[in-house]
FISETOR-644509 format. One record per residue (C-alpha): z, y, x. Coordinates in steps of 0.02 Angstrom, whole numbers, padded with zeros to 5 digits, always signed. Each point is the difference from the previous one (the first is absolute). Layout:
<pts>
ZYX
...
</pts>
This chain:
<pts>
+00726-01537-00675
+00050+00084-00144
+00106+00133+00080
-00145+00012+00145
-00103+00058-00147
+00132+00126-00063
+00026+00074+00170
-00194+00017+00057
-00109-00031-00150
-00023+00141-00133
-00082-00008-00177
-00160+00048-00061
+00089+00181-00040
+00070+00017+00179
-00161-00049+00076
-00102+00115-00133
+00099+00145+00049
-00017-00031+00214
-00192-00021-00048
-00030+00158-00111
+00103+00120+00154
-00107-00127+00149
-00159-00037-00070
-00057+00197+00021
+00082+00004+00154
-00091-00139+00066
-00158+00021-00060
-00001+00183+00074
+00038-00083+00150
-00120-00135-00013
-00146+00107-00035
+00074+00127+00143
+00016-00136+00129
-00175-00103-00068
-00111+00157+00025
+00119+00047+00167
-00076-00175+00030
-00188+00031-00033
+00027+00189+00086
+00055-00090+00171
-00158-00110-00018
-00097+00145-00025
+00081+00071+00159
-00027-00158+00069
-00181+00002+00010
-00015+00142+00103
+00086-00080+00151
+00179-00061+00060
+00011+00172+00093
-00013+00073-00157
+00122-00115-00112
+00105+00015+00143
+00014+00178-00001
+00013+00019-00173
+00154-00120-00017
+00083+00104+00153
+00010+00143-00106
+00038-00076-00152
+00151-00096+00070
+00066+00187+00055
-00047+00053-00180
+00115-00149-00050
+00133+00056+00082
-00028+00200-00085
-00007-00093-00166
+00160-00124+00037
+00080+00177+00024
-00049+00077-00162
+00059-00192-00084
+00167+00029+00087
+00034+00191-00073
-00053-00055-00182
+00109-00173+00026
+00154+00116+00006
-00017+00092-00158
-00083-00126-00070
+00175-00116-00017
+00046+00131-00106
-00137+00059-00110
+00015-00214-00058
+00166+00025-00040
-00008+00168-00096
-00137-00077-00090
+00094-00144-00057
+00130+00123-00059
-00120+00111-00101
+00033+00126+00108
-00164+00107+00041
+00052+00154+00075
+00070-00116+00141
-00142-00060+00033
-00077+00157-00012
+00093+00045+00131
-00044-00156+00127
-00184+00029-00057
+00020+00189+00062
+00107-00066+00166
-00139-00106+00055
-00132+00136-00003
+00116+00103+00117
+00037-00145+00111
-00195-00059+00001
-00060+00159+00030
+00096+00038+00162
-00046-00187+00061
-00174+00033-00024
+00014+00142+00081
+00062-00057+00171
-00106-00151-00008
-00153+00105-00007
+00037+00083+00159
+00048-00158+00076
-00171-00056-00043
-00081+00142+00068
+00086+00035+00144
+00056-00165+00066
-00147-00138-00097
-00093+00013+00175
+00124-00085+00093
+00073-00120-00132
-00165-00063-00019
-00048-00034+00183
+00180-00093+00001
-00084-00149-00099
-00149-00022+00104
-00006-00106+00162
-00129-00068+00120
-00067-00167-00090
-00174-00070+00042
+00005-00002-00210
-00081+00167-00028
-00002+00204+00061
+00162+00083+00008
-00098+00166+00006
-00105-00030-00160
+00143-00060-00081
+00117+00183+00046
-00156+00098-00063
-00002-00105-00171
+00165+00004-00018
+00028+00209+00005
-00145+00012-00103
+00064-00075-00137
+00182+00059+00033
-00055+00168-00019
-00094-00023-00171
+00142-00106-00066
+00105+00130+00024
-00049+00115-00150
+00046-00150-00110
+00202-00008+00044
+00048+00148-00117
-00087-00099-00175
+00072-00163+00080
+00156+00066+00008
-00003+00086-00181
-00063-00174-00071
+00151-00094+00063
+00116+00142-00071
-00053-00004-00177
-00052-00184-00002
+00147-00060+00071
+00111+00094-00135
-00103-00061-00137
+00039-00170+00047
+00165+00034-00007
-00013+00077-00157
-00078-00168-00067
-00170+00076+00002
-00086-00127+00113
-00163-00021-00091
-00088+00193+00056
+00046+00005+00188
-00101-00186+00000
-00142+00049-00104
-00023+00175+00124
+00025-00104+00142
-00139-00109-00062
-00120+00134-00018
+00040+00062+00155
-00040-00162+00109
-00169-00013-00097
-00032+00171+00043
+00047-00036+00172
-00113-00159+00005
-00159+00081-00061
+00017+00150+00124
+00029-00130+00149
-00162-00077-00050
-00101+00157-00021
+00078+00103+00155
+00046-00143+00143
-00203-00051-00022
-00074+00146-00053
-00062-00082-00179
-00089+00095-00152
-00055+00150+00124
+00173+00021+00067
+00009+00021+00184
+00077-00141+00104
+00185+00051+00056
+00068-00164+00057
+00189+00031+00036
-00001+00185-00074
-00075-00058-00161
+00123-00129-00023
+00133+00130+00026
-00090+00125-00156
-00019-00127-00093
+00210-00013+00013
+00024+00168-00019
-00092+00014-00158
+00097-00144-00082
+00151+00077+00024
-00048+00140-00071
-00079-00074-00151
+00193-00115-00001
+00099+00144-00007
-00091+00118-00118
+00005-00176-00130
+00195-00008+00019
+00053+00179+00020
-00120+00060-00165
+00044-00148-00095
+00189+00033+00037
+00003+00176-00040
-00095-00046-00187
+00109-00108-00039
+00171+00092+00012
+00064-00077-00146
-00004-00189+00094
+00042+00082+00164
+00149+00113-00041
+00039+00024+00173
-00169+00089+00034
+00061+00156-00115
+00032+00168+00089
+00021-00133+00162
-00089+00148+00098
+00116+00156-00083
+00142+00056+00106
+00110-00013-00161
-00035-00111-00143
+00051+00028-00192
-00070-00127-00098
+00093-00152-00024
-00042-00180-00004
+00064-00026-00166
-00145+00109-00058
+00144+00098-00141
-00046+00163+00083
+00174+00037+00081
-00015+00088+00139
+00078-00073+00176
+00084+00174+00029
+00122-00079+00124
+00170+00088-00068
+00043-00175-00051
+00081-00119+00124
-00080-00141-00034
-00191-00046-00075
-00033-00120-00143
-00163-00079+00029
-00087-00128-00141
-00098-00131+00051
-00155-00058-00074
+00091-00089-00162
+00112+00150-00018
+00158-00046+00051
+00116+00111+00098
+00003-00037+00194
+00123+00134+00078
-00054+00054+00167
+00141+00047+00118
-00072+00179+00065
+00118+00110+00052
-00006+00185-00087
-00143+00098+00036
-00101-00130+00084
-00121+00012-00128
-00064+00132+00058
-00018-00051+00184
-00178-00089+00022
+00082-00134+00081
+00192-00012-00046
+00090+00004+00168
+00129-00154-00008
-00183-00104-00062
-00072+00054+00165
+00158-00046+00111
-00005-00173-00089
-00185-00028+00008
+00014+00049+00204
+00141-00118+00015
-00072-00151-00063
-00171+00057+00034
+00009+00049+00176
+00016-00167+00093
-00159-00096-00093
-00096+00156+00046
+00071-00019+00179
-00014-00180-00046
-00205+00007-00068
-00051+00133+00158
+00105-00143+00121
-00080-00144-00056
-00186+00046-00023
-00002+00081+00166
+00088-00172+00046
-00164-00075-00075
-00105+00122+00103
+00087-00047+00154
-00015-00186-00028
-00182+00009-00018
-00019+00115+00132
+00100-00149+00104
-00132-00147-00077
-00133+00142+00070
+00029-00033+00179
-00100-00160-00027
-00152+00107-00018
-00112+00067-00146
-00031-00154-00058
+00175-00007-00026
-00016+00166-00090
-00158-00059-00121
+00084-00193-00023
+00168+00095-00064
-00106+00131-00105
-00067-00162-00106
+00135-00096-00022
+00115+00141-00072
-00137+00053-00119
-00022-00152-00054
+00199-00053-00021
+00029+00146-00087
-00143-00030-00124
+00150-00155-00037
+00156+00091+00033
-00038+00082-00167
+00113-00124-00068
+00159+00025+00067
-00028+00190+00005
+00002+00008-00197
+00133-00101-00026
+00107+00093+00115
-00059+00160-00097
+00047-00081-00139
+00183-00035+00076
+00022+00187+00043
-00054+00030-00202
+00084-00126-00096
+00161-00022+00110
+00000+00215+00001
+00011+00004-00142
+00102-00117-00062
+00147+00042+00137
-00022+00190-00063
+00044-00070-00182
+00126-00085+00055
-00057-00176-00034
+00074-00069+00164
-00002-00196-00042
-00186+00022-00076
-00040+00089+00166
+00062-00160+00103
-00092-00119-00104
-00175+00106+00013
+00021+00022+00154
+00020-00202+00046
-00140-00051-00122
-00096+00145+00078
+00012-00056+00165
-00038-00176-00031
-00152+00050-00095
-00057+00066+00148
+00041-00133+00110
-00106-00138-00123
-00141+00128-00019
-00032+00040+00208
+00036-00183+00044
-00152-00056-00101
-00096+00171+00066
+00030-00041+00163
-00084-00168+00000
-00152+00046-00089
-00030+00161+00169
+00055-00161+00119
-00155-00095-00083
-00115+00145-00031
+00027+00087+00178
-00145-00036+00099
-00088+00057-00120
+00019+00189+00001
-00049+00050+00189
-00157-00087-00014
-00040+00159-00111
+00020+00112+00157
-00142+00061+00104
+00111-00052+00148
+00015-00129+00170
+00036-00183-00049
+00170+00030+00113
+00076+00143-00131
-00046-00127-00147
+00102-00121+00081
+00161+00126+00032
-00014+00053-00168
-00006-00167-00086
+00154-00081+00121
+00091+00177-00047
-00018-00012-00209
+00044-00179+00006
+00152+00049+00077
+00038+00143-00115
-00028-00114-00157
+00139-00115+00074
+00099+00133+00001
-00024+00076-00167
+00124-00096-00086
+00128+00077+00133
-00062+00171-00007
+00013+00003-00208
+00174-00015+00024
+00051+00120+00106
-00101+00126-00081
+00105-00061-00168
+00125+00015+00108
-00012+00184+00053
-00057+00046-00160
+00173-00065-00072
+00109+00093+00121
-00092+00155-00027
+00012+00005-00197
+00158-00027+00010
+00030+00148+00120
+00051-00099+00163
-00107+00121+00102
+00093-00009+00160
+00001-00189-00006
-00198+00006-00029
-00012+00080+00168
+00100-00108+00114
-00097-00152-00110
-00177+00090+00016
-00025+00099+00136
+00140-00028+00103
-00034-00188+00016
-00193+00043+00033
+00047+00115+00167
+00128-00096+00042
-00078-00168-00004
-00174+00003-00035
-00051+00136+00104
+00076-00057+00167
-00068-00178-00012
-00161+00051-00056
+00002+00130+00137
+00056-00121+00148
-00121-00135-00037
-00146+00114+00004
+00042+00078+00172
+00108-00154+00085
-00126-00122-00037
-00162-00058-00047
+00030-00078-00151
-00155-00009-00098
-00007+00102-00169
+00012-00145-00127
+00188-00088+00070
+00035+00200+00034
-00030+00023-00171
+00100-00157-00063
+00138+00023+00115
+00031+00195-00076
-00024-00052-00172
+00138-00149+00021
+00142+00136+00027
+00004+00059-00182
+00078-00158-00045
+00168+00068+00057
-00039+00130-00112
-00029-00083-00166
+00147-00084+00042
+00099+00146+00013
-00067+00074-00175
+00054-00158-00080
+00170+00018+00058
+00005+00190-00055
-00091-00019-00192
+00124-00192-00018
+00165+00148+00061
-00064+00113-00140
+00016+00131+00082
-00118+00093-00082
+00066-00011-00158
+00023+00203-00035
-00051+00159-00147
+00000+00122+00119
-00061+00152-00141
+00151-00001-00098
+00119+00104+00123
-00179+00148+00021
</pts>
């Protein structure tokens, strides 16, 4: 028992430490996800057409914004480690790679949207007796096209925030994210109903009222960053095409006629950073770029694979009909309102882990990591049962047919007997990609979602009639292989890696 408690069990400092780089996290979430919650309800009351077409879109947006996820993910691995180092021009450098990378995806997402959303919308709608395909098309591009003004802030947010984070700054992206889903709540109210003289946009409204909170997000983050360039070293001259300050603040210039730069961290001591001459004054040093595509590369393949995996699966479940559709809409808003859980502690993995493998504490690594994981497990197992319990609750709050408020309840009781399984293999991931094991992220990930959960997913829906609930079951069951198979790679240790010291 005693060694059980050594190997899983952490002190009040360990738990203290997860709590102050989670609790942010979380509660950003939380609010995020509880006012995501009360937006769909809003939705909700104007019709399952509506919510229907709404949650189309925004499971296509998913996949735009499981793209963006993927391209900071890369550089992300190593703006942890550089940070644990002290070394701040690196990740002024990863900070200054994602905006690149971002910026392109955005850009061939928008035409994708605008050019293709038509048809990828019509490919989720099928004849049901459960509601109007053709209302549901029409409030679907409606708010497709409004949402679309909203990707370039939304993108921007994740940028910055996600860098603070890994700069141990998790306390502003929360507290703008905050604002932001208030902001978004109190526009849904006055523009989906047309309240306090505002004129009723139903769809539309919800879709500006979006918009404007992630405008108000990103202006929070970016302005707040850019004042407080003594915290946020990274953020100086991050937009000049050659910087000369350094980090150490001593006022030497980085003139790049030496071959290698000696970055302080924040307690002053000397972190050498392995540039190569002159790559100070490239905005992005050349060999960084090589080594971010390298182990950044397959969980961007790996992000785009998987949530247009997701896409495809529900567009599988939507051959049942639109009740399908409005029964699936529910239940993930509502499990996600309780995945919050297991989505901070794995941030917290790619934090504490990063940084401690970039410092080169490889046995404190392996021990975080453990108690980390089994943290999560504890926490989601108890989650789970209170959604089992509490959901029949939540689609009686939909202005919708008694047989969607049956789907949805059968579908989140199944998803909170699952949560336990899905915390760790998000751990899981999370552990294999701090530690730079990119490649093997993929086949685990993405690979393992087209190769197994696509084609029985896909099968079932057009070889048989298998109602949606034991459909739903029967898809979910498969990811036990999985979890398996991320044991078996985190218990190898094959993630064990510093993968900054050799850039």
């Amino acid at each position: 028992m005693e060694n059980f408690k050594r190997r899983f069990i952490g002190d009040r400092a360990f738990y203290r430490m997860v709590l102050i780089i989670a609790f942010p996290i979380l509660v950003q979430n939380g609010i995020t996800n509880f006012v995501g919650l009360l937006d769909n309800i809003m939705v909700g009351q104007l019709g399952t057409e509506q919510m229907s077409g709404v949650a189309i879109v925004n499971q296509l947006m998913a996949v735009y914004n499981i793209c963006i996820f993927g391209a900071i993910s890369g550089a992300s691995i190593f703006s942890a480690q550089f940070y644990g180092q002290g070394n701040h021009e690196g990740v002024r450098s990863t900070f200054r790679f994602k905006l690149v990378c971002c910026g392109l995806i955005t850009l061939i997402w928008f035409a994708i949207f605008i050019f293709g959303g038509n048809g990828l919308i019509r490919m989720f709608l099928h004849d049901s007796a459960g509601g109007d395909i053709g209302m549901t098309h029409t409030a679907g591009m409606e708010y497709m096209l409004v949402m679309l003004i909203g990707i370039v802030p939304c993108t921007l947010t994740q940028i910055y925030a996600s860098t603070l984070r890994e700069t141990g700054e998790t306390m502003l992206p929360m507290l703008a994210g905050i604002v932001a889903v208030f902001v978004n709540l109190f526009l849904n109210y006055l523009l989906i109903f047309g309240k306090f003289g505002c004129p009723a946009l139903g769809v539309a409204g919800a879709a500006i009222a979006t918009v404007v909170s992630r405008f108000c997000e990103v202006g929070l983050v970016t302005v707040w960053t850019h004042i407080h360039q003594e915290r946020n070293r990274f953020i100086r001259g991050a937009y000049r095409v050659r910087c000369r300050e350094t980090d150490a603040g001593n006022g030497t210039e980085d003139s790049g006629k030496r071959d290698r730069v000696s970055v302080r961290g924040e307690d002053g001591s000397g972190a050498d950073a392995s540039f190569r001459q002159g790559a100070s004054q490239a905005w992005i040093p050349l060999p960084l770029v090589k080594q971010i595509i390298i182990k950044g590369m397959p969980l961007l393949v790996n992000e785009t694979l998987w949530s247009a995996g997701v896409a495809i699966m529900v567009q599988c479940y939507s051959m049942r009909g639109l009740d399908a559709v409005a029964a699936l809409n529910i239940s993930t808003t509502v499990s996600n309102l309780f995945n919050i859980v297991f989505i901070a502690l794995g941030s917290a993995i790619s934090i504490v882990v990063g940084q401690q493998l970039g410092a080169g504490e490889m046995e404190k690594a392996v021990d975080t990591d453990r108690k980390l994981i089994f943290f999560s497990e504890v926490c989601c197992a108890v989650v789970g049962a209170v959604l089992f319990v509490l959901a029949p609750l939540f689609p009686e709050i939909y202005n919708t047919s008694a047989e969607v408020r049956s789907l949805a309840t059968g579908l989140i009781r199944i998803a909170s007997v699952f949560l336990p399984l899905y915390a760790f293999y998000h751990a899981a991931y999370f552990t294999l990609r701090t530690g730079g094991k990119t490649m093997i992220t993929f086949v685990f990930d993405s690979c393992y979602m087209w190769v197994v959960n696509i084609p029985v997913a896909f099968l079932v829906s057009r070889l048989t009639q298998m109602p949606l609930l034991p459909m739903y079951l029967l898809c979910q069951s498969v990811e036990i292989v999985k979890a398996v198979i991320g044991f078996v790679l985190i218990k190898k240790g094959v993630w064990i890696n510093n993968i900054v010291d050799d850039v």
